[in-house]
C-alpha positions as CSV (number, residue, x, y, z in Angstrom):
1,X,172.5,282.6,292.9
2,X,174.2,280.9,289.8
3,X,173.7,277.5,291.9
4,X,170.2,278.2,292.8
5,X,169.1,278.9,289.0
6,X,171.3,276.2,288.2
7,X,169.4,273.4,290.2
8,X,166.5,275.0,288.7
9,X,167.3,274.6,285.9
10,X,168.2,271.1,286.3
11,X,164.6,270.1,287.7
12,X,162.7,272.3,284.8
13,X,164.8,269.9,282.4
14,X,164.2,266.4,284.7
15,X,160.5,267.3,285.1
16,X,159.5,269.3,282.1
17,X,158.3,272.0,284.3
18,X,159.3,275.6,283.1
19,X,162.4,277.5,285.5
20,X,159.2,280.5,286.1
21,X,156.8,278.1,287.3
22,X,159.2,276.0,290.0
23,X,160.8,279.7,291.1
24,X,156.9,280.9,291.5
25,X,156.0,277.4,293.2
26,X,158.9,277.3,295.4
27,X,158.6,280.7,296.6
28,X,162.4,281.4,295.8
29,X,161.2,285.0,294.2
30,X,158.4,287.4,294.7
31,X,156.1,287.8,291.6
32,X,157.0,291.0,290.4
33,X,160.3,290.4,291.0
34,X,160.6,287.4,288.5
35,X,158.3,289.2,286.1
36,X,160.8,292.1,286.1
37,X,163.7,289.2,285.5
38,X,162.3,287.6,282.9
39,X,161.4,290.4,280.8
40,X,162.9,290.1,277.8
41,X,164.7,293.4,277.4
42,X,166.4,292.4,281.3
43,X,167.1,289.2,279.6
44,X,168.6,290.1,276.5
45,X,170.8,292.9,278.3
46,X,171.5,296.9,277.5
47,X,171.1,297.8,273.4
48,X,170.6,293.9,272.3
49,X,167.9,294.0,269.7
50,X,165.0,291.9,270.5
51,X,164.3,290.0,267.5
């Protein structure tokens, strides 16, 4: 999975795309399942404030 976000990463950076839109293009995630991902308390981890 690290490699995968990785090469997305990669390509968001070479194209100027964002990482959501090429994992939602590609089909590499259901919808609600990158929504629930990228939310930012999931992002930010347990008791990090959100600032």
């Amino acid at each position: 999975m690290i490699v995968a976000g990785r090469r997305q990463s990669e390509e968001a950076l070479a194209t100027g795309r964002g990482v959501t839109e090429l994992v939602r293009d590609k089909g590499l995630l259901p919808a609600g399942t990158l929504a629930e991902l990228l939310r930012p308390e999931a992002v930010a981890g347990p008791g990090q404030a959100l600032v």
